[in-house]
C-alpha positions as CSV (number, residue, x, y, z in Angstrom):
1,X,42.9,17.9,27.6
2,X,45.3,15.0,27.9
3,X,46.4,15.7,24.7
4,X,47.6,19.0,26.0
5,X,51.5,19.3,26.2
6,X,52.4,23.2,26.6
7,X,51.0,25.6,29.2
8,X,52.8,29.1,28.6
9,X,51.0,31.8,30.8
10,X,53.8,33.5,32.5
11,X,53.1,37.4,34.2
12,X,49.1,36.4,34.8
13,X,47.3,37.1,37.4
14,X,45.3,33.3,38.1
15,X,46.3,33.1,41.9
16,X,45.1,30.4,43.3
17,X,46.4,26.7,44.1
18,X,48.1,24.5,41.5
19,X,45.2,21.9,40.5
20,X,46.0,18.0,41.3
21,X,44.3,16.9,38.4
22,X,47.7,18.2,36.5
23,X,49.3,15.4,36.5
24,X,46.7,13.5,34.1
25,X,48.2,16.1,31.6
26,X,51.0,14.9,29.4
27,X,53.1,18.3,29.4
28,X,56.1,19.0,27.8
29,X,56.3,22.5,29.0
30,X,54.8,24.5,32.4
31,X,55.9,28.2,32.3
32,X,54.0,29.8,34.8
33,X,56.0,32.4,35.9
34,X,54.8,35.1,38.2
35,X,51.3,34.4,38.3
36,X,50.5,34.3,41.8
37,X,50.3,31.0,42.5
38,X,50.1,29.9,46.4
39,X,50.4,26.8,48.1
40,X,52.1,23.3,47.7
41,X,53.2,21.3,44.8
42,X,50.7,19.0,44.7
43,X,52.5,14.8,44.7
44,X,49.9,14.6,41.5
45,X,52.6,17.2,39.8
46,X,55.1,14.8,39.9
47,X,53.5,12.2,37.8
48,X,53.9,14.3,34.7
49,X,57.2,12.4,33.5
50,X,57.5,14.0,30.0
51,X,57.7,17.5,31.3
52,X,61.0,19.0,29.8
53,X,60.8,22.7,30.5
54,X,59.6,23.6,34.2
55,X,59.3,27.1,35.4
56,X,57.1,28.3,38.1
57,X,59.6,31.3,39.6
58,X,58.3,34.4,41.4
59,X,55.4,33.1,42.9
60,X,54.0,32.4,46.2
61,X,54.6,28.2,46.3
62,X,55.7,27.0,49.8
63,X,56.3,23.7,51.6
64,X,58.9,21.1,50.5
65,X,59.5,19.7,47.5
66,X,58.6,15.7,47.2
67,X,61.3,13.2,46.8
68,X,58.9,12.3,43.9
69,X,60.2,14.5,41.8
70,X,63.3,12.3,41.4
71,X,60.8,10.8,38.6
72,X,60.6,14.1,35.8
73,X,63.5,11.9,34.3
74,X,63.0,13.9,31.1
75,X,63.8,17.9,32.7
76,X,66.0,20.0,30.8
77,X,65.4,23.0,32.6
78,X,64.2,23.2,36.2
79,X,63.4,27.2,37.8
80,X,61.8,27.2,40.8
81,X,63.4,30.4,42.1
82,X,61.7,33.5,43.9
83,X,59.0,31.6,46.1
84,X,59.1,30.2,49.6
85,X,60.0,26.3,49.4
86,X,61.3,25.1,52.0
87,X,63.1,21.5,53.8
88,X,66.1,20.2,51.6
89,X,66.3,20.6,48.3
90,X,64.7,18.6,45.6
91,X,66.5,15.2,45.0
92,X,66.7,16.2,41.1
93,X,68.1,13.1,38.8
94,X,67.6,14.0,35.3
95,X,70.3,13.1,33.1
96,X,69.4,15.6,30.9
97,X,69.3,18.7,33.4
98,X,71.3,21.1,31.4
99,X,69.8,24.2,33.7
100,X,68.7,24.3,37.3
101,X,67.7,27.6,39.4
102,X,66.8,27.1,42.8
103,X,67.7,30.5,44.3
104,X,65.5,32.9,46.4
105,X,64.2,29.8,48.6
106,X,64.1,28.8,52.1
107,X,65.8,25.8,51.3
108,X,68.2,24.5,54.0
109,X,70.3,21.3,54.2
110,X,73.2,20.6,52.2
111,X,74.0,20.0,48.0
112,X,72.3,16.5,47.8
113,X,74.8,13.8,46.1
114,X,72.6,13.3,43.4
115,X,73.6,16.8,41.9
116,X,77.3,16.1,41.2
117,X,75.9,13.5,38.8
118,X,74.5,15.6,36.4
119,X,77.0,15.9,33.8
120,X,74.9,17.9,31.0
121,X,74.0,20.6,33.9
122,X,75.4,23.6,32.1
123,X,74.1,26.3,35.3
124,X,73.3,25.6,38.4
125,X,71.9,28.4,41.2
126,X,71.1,28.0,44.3
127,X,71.8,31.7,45.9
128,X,70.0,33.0,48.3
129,X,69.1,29.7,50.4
130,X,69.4,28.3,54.4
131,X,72.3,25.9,52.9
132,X,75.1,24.9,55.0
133,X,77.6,22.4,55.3
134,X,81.6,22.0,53.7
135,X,81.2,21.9,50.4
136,X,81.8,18.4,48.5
137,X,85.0,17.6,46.2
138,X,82.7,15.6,44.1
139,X,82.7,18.4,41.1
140,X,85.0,16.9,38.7
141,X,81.9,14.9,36.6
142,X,80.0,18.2,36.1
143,X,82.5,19.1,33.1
144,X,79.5,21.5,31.1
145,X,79.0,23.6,34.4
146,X,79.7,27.0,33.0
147,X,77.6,29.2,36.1
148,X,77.9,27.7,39.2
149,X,75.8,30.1,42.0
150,X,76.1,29.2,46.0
151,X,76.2,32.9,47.3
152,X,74.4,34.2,50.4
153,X,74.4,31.0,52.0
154,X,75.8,29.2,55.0
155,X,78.3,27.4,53.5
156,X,81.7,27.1,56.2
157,X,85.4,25.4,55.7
158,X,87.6,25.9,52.1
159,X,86.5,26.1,48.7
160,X,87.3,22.7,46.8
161,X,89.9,22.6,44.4
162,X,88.0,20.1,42.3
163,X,85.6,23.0,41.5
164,X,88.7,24.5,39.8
165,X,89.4,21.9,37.2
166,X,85.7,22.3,35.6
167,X,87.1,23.2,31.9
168,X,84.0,25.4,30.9
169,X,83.2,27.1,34.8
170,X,83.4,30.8,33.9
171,X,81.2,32.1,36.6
172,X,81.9,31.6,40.1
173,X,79.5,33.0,43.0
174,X,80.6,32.4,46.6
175,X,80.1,34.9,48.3
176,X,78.5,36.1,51.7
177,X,79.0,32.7,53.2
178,X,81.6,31.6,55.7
179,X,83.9,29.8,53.8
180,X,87.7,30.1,55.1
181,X,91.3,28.8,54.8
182,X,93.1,30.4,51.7
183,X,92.1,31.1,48.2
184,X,92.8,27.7,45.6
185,X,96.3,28.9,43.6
186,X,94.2,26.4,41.2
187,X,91.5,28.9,40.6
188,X,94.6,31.5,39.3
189,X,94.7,28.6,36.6
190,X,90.6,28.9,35.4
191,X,91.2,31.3,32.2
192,X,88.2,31.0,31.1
193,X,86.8,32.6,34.4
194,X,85.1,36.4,33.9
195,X,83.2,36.2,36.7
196,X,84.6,35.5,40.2
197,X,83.0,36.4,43.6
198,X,84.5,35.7,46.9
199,X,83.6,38.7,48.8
200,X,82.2,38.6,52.3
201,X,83.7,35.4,53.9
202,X,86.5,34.3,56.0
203,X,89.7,33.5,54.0
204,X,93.1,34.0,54.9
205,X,96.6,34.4,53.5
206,X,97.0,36.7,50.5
207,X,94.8,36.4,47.1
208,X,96.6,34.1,44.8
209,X,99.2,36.8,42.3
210,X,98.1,35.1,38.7
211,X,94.3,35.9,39.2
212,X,95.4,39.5,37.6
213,X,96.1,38.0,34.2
214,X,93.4,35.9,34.0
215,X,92.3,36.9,30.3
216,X,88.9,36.9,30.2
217,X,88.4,38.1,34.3
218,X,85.9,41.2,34.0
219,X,84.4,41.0,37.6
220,X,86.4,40.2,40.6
221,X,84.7,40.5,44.3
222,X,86.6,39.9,47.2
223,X,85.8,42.9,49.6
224,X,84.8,41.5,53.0
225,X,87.7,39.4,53.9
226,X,88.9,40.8,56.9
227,X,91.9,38.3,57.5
228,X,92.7,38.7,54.2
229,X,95.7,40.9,52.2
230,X,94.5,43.6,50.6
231,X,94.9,43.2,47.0
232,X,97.0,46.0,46.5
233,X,98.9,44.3,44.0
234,X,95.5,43.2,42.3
235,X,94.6,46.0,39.0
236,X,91.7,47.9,40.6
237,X,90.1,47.6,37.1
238,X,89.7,43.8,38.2
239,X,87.8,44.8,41.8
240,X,84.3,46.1,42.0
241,X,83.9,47.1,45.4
């Protein structure tokens, strides 16, 4: 069974615990989506440094995830979303993380520094959390990030501007936090944005006049504001309220 480097079982009903002895396997790929698992990741799990592919969403999982993790040096793609992990989130360090969905979670704590290292990380969400904290001007290295997701959070003070210069970002998911200030004139600049949410916050001032050409803007939150101008001058075709 060592020998073994793919376990694709997803929408099963096994239940149970994840076993220790998995970390004598030598897996490439563990897609056990939605199959009831319950309980913690065992530290064993973490010893399984040629896993690339990692998806155990939509289960029942709990507890915190182990600093060990730091060691799956080879993960491409990391979804741990829909269960009930909680503590801060995992110290991921991959160099090769192009994807990384932690959403659905208990997770609390703030963005660890060892994220805005991850310069292949193409999407990263983490919606639907405990996080808090300002967020960090330290975006500038993640220049593949093309869906970045920090929505229904606790995430206070202004957005970055540094999260406007990524050149690929074209999804943008703030909302229901309690960010404030004003709206980055640098985020008028993001044409290849078509997805912008900022809805359900605290900013100020009035919403930055060039967001209406954006050319590729198809979705455009920002309902929710209630110290903020109205929009009125925004195309309604560009605000789904």
């Amino acid at each position: 069974m060592t020998l073994l480097s793919e376990i694709i079982l997803p929408n099963n009903e096994i239940s149970g615990t994840i076993p220790t002895g998995i970390g004598n396997l030598s897996l490439h790929l563990l897609h056990l989506f939605k199959t009831n698992l319950s309980g913690s990741v065992p530290e064993e799990f973490y010893q399984m440094s040629s896993l690339v592919f990692l998806d155990i969403s939509s289960n029942l999982l709990s507890g915190t995830i182990s600093p060990s993790i730091a060691n799956l040096k080879s993960l491409i793609y990391i979804v741990l979303n829909g269960n009930n992990f909680t503590g801060s989130l995992p110290l991921l360090s991959s160099p090769l993380l192009q994807s990384v969905d932690l959403s659905f979670n208990s997770f609390s704590g703030t963005i660890p520094d060892s994220y805005y290292t991850l310069t292949s990380l193409q999407e990263l969400y983490l919606t639907y959390n405990f996080l808090g904290g300002t967020l960090s001007d330290n975006w500038t290295n993640l220049v593949s990030l093309n869906a970045l997701g920090l929505d229904h959070n606790y995430f206070e003070g202004t957005i970055p501007t540094t999260i406007a210069t990524l050149p690929n970002l074209n999804s943008l998911y703030l909302s229901t936090n309690q960010l404030n200030g004003t709206i980055p004139t640098e985020i008028a600049l993001m044409e290849q944005l078509f997805d912008l949410r900022l809805d359900t916050n605290n900013f100020v001032g009035s919403i930055p006049q060039l967001i209406e050409i954006l050319p590729h803007l198809q979705t455009f939150f920002i309902q929710n504001n209630p110290n903020l101008c109205d929009g009125s001058n925004i195309s309604h075709s560009l605000i789904f309220i």
